[in-house]
C-alpha atoms as an extended CHARMM CRD file, in Angstrom:
* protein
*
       188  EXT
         1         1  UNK       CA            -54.7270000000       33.4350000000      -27.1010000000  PROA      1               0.0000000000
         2         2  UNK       CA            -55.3570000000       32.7130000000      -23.6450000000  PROA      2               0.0000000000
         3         3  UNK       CA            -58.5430000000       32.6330000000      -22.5870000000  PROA      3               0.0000000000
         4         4  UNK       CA            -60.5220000000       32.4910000000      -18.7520000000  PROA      4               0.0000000000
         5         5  UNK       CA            -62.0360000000       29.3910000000      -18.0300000000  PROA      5               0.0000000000
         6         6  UNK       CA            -65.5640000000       30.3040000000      -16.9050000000  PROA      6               0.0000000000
         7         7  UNK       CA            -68.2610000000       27.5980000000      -15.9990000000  PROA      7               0.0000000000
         8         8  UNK       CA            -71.6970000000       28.0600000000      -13.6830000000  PROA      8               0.0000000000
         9         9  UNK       CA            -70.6790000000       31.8090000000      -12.8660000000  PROA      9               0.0000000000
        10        10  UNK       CA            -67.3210000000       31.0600000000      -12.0890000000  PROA      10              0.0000000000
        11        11  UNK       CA            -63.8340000000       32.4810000000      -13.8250000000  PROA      11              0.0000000000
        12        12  UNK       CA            -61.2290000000       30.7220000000      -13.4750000000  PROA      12              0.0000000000
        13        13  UNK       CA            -57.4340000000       30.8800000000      -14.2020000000  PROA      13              0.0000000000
        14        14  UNK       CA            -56.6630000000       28.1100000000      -17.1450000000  PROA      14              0.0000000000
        15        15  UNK       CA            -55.1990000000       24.9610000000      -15.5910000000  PROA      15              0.0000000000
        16        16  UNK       CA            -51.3960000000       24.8540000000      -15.4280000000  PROA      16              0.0000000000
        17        17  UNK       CA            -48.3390000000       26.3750000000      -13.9420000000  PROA      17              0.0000000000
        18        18  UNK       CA            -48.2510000000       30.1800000000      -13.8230000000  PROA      18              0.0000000000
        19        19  UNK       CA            -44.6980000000       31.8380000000      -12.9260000000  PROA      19              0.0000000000
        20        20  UNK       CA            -44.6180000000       35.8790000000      -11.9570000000  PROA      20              0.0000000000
        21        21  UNK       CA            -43.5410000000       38.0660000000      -13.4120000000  PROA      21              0.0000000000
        22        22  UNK       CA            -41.8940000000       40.6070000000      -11.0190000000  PROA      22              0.0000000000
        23        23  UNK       CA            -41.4030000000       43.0270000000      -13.4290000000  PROA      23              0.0000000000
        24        24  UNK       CA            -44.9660000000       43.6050000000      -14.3210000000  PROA      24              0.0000000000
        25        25  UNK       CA            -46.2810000000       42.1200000000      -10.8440000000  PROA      25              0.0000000000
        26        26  UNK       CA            -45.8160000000       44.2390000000       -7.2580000000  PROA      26              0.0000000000
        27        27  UNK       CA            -45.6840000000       43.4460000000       -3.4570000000  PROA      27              0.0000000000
        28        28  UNK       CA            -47.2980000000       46.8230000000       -1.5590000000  PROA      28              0.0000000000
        29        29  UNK       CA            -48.9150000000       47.6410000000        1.5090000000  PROA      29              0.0000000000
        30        30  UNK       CA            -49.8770000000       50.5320000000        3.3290000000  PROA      30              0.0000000000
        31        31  UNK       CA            -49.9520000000       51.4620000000        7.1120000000  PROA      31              0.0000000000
        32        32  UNK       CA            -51.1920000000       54.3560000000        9.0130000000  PROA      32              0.0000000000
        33        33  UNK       CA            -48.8190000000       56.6380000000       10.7140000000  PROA      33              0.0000000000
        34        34  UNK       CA            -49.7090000000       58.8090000000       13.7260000000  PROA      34              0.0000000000
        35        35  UNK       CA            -53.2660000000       56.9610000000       12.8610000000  PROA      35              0.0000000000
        36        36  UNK       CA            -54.4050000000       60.1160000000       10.6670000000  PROA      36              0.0000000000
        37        37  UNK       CA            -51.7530000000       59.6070000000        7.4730000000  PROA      37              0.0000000000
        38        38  UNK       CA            -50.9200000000       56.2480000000        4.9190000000  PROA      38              0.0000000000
        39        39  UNK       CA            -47.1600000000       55.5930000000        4.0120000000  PROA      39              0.0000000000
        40        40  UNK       CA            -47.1990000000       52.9160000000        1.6210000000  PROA      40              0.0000000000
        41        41  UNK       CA            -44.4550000000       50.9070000000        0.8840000000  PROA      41              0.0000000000
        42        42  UNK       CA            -43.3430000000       48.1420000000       -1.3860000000  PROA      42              0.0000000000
        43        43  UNK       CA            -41.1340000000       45.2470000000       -2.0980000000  PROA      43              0.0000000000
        44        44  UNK       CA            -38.7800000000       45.1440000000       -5.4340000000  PROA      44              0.0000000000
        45        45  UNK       CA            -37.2490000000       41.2530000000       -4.8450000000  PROA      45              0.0000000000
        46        46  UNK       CA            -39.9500000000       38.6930000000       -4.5370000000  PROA      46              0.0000000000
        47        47  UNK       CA            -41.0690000000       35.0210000000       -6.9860000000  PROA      47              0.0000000000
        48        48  UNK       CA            -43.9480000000       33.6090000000       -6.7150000000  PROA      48              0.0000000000
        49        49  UNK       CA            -45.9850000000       29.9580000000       -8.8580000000  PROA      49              0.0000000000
        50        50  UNK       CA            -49.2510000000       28.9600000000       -9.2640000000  PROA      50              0.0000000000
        51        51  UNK       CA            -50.7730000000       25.9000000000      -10.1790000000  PROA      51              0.0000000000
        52        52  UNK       CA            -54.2350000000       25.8350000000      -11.4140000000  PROA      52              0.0000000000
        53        53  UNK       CA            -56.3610000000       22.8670000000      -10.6580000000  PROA      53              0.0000000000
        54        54  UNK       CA            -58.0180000000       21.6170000000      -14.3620000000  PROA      54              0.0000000000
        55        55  UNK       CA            -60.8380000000       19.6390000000      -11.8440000000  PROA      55              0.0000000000
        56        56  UNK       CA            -61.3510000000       22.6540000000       -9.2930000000  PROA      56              0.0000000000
        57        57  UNK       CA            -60.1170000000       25.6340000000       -8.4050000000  PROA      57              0.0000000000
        58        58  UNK       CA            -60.2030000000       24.7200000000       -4.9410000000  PROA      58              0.0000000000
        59        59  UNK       CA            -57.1430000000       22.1810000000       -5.4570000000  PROA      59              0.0000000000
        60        60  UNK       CA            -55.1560000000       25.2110000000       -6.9810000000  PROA      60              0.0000000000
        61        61  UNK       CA            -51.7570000000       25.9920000000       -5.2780000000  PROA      61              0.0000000000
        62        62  UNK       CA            -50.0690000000       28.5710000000       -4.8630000000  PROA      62              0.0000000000
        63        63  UNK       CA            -46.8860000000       30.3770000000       -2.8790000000  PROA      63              0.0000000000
        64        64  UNK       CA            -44.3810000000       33.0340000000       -2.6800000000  PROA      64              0.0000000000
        65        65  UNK       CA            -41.3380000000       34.4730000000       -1.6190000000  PROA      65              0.0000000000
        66        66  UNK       CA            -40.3820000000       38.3500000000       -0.5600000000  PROA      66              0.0000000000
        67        67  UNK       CA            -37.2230000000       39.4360000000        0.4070000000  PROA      67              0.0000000000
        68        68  UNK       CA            -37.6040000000       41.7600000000        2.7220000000  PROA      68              0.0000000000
        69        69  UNK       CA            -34.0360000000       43.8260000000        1.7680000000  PROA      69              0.0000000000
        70        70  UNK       CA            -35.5840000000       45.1930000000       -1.1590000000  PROA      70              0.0000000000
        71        71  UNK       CA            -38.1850000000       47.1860000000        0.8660000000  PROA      71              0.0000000000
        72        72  UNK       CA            -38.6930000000       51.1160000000       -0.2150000000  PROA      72              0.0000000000
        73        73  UNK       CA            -41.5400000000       53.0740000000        1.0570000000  PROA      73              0.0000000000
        74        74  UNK       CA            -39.5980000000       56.5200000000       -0.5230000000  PROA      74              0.0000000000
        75        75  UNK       CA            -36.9640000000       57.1260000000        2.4540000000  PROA      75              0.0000000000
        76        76  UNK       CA            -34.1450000000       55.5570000000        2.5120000000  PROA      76              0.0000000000
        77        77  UNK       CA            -34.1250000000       56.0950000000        6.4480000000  PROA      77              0.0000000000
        78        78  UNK       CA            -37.4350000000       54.5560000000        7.3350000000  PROA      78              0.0000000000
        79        79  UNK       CA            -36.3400000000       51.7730000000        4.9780000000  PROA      79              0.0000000000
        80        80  UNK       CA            -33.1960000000       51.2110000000        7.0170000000  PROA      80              0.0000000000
        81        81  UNK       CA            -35.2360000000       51.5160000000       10.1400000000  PROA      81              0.0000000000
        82        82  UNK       CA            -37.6000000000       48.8300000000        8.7730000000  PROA      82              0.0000000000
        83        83  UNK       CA            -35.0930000000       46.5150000000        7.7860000000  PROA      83              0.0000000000
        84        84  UNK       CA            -33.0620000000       46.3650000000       11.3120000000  PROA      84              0.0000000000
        85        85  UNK       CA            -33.9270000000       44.6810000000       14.4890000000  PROA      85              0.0000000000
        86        86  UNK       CA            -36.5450000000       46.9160000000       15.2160000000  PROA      86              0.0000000000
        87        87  UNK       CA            -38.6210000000       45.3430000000       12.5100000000  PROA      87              0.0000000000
        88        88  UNK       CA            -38.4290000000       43.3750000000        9.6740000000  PROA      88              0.0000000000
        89        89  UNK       CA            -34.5740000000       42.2740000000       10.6100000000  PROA      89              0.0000000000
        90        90  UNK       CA            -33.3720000000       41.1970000000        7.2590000000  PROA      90              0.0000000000
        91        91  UNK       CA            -29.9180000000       40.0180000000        8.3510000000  PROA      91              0.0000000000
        92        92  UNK       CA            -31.6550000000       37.3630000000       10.5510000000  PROA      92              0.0000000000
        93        93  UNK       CA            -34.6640000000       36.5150000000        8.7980000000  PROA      93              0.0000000000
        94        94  UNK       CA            -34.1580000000       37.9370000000        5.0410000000  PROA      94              0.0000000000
        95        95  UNK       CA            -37.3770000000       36.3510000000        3.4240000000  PROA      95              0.0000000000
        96        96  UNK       CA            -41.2950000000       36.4500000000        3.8270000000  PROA      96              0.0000000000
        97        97  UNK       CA            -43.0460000000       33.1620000000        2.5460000000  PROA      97              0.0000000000
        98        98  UNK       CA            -46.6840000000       32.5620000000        1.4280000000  PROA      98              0.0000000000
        99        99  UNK       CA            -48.3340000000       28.9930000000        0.9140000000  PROA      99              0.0000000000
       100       100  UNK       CA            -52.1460000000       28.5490000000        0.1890000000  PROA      100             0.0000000000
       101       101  UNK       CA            -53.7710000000       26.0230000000        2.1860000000  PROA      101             0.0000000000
       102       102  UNK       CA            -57.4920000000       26.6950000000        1.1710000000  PROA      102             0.0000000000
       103       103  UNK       CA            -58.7170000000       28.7110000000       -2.2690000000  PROA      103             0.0000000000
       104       104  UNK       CA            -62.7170000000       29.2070000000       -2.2080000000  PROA      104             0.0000000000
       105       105  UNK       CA            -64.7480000000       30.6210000000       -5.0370000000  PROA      105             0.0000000000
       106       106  UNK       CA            -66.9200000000       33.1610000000       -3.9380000000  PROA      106             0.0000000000
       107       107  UNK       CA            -68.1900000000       34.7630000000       -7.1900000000  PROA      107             0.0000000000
       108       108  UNK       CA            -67.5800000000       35.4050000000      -10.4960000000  PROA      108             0.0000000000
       109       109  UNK       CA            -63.7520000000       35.6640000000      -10.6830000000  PROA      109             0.0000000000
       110       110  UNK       CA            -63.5100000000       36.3090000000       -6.9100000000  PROA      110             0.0000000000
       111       111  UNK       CA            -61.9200000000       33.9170000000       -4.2300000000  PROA      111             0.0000000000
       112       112  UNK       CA            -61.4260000000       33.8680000000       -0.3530000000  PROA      112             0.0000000000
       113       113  UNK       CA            -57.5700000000       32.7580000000       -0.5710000000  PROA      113             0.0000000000
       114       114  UNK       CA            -56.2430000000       31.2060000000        3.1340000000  PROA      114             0.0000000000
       115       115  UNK       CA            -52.3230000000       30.7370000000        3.5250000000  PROA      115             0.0000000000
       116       116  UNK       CA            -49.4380000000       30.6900000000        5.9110000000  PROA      116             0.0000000000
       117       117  UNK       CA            -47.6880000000       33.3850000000        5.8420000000  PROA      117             0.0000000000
       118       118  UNK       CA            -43.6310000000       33.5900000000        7.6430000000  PROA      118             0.0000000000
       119       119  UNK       CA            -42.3950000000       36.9010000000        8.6440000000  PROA      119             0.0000000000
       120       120  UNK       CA            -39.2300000000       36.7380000000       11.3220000000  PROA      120             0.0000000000
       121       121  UNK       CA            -40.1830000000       32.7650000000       11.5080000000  PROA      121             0.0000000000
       122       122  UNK       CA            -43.6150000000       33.4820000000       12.4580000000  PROA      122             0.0000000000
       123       123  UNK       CA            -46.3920000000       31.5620000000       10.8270000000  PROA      123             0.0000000000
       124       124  UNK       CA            -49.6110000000       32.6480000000       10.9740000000  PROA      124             0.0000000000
       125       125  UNK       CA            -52.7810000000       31.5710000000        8.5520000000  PROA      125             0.0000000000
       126       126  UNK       CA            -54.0010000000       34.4220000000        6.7710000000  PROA      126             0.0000000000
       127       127  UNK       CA            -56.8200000000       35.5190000000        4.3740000000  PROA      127             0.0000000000
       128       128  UNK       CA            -57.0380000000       37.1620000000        1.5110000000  PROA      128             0.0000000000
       129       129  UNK       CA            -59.4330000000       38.2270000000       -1.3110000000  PROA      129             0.0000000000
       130       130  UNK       CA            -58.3810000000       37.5210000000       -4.4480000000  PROA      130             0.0000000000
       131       131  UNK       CA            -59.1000000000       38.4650000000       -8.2520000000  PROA      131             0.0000000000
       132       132  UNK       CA            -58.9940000000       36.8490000000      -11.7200000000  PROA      132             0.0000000000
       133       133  UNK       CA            -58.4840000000       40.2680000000      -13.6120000000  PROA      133             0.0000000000
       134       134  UNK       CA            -57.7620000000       38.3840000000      -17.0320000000  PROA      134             0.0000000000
       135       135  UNK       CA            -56.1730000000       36.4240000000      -19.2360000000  PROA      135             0.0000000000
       136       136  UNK       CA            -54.1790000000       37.8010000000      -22.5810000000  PROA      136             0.0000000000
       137       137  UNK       CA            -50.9020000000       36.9280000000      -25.1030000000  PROA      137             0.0000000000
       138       138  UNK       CA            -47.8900000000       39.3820000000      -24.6680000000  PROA      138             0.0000000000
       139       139  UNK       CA            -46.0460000000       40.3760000000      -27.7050000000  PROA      139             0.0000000000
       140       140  UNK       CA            -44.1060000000       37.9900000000      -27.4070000000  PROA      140             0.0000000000
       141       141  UNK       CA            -46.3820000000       35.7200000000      -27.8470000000  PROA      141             0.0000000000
       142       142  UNK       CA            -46.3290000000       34.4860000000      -23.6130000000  PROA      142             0.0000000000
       143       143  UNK       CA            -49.7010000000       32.9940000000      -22.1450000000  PROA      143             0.0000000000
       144       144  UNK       CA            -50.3070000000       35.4590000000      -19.4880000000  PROA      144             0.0000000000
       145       145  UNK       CA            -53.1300000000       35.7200000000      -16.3590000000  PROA      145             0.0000000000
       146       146  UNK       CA            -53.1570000000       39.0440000000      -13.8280000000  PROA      146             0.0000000000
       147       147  UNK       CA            -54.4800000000       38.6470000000      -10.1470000000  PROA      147             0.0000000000
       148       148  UNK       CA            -55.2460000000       40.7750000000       -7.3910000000  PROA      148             0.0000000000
       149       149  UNK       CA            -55.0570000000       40.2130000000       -3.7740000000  PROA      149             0.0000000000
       150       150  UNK       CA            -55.5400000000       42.4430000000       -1.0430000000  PROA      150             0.0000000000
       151       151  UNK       CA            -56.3600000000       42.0600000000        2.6210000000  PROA      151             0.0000000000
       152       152  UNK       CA            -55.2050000000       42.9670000000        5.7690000000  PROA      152             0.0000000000
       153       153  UNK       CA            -52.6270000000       41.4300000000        8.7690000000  PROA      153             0.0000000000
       154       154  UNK       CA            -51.6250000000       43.1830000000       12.2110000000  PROA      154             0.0000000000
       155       155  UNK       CA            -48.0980000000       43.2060000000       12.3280000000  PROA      155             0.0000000000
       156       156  UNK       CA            -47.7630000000       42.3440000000       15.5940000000  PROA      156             0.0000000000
       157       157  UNK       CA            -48.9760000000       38.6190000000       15.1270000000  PROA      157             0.0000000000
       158       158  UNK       CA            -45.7630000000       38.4160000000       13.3390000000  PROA      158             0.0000000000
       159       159  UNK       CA            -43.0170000000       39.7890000000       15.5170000000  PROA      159             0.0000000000
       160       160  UNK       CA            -43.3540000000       43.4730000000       14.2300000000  PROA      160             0.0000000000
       161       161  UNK       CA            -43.9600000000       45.0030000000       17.5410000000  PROA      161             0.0000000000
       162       162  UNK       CA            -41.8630000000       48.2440000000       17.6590000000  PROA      162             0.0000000000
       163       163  UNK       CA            -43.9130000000       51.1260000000       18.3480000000  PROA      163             0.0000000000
       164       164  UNK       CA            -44.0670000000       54.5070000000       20.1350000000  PROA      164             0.0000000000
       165       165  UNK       CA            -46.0120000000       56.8910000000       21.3820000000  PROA      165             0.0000000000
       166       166  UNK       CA            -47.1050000000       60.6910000000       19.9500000000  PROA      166             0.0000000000
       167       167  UNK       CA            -47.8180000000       62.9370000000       22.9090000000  PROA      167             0.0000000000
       168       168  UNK       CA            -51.1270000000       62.9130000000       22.0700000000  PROA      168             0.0000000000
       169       169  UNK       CA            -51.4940000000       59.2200000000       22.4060000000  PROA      169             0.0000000000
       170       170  UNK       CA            -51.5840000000       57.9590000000       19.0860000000  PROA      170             0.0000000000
       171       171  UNK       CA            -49.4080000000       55.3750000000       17.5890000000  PROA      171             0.0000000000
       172       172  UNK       CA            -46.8350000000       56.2870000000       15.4380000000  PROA      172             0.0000000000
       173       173  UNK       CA            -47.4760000000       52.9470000000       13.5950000000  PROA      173             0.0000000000
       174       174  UNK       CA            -50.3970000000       51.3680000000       12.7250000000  PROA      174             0.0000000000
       175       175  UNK       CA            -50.2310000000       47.9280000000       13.7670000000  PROA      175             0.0000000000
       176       176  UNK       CA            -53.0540000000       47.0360000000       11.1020000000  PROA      176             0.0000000000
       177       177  UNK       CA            -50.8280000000       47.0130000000        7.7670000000  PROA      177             0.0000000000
       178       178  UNK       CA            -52.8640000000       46.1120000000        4.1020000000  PROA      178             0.0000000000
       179       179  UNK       CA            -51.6690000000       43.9730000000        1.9790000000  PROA      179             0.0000000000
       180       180  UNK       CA            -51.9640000000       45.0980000000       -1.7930000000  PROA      180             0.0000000000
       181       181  UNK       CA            -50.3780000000       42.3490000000       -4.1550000000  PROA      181             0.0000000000
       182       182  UNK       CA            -50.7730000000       42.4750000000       -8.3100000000  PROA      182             0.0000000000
       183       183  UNK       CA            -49.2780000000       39.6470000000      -10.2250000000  PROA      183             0.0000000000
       184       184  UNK       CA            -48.9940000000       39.1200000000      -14.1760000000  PROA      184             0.0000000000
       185       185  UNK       CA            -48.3350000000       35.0490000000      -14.0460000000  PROA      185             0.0000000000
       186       186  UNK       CA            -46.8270000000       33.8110000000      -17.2150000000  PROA      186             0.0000000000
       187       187  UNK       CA            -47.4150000000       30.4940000000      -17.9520000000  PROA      187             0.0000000000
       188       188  UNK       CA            -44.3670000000       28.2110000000      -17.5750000000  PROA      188             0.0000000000
């Protein structure tokens, strides 16, 4: 059975290549709309590796891949909306990448995670707080680890700059969007 690596107050995934799972892993986020409701959203086609460090977790790697097609927030016209021009644009720029460039233990099994992130062909460094939730066997008798990682982008860094107006004021989209990613990572 798998088990977490913990040392000096720190858990760690176990050292080696770890391959998502997308169908026990998801790719969600959530955005205000009219600034007073959340539509969340998520993303069905996406891969993803890490590679655990054996020396440190701060020499672990890891990166991703969303396509941004297989968005569905519940309405199939939003979702059109978000995948043309407007937005996302999936016929020009069809995927989302993710690279670490720093991992830093905070505590415990929690990490400050700093990447680039591509949306439309913009890169941006972003940072995120990640989770070592555990380590178990499957039935099948697969190593497996699950993470967490959630934090928070504006959209607009990233070419996602349609808005309008209520008559009110307030924006009909939030430009702060979360970022809620859970990944089951079996060991390849």
């Amino acid at each position: 059975m798998t088990q977490l690596q913990t040392e000096a107050g720190m858990v760690r995934v176990p050292a080696g290549t770890w391959e998502v799972d997308p169908d026990h892993s998801s790719v969600a986020f959530e955005v205000k709309h009219l600034m007073i409701a959340t539509v969340r959203g998520q993303f069905s086609d996406f891969d993803g590796q890490l590679e655990a460090a054996e020396d440190d977790p701060s020499n672990s790697r890891a990166w991703g891949t969303v396509r941004v097609a297989s968005i569905d927030t519940g309405n199939p016209d939003r979702d059109a909306h978000l995948r043309s021009p407007d937005f996302f644009d999936a016929e020009h720029y069809p995927e989302m990448r993710f690279e670490t460039t720093r991992v830093r233990h905070v505590e415990g099994g929690h990490y400050r995670v700093s990447g680039d992130l591509t949306v439309k062909d913009v890169t941006r460094e972003v940072e995120m707080d990640a989770t070592v939730e555990g380590a178990a066997e499957d039935p099948w008798g697969n190593e497996r680890v699950g993470i967490s990682i959630r934090g928070v982008i504006n959209r607009t860094e990233f070419g996602l700059t349609w808005q309008q107006t209520a008559s009110a004021g307030a924006l009909l989209v939030g430009e702060e969007v979360s970022v809620l990613i859970d990944v089951s990572a079996v060991r390849a």
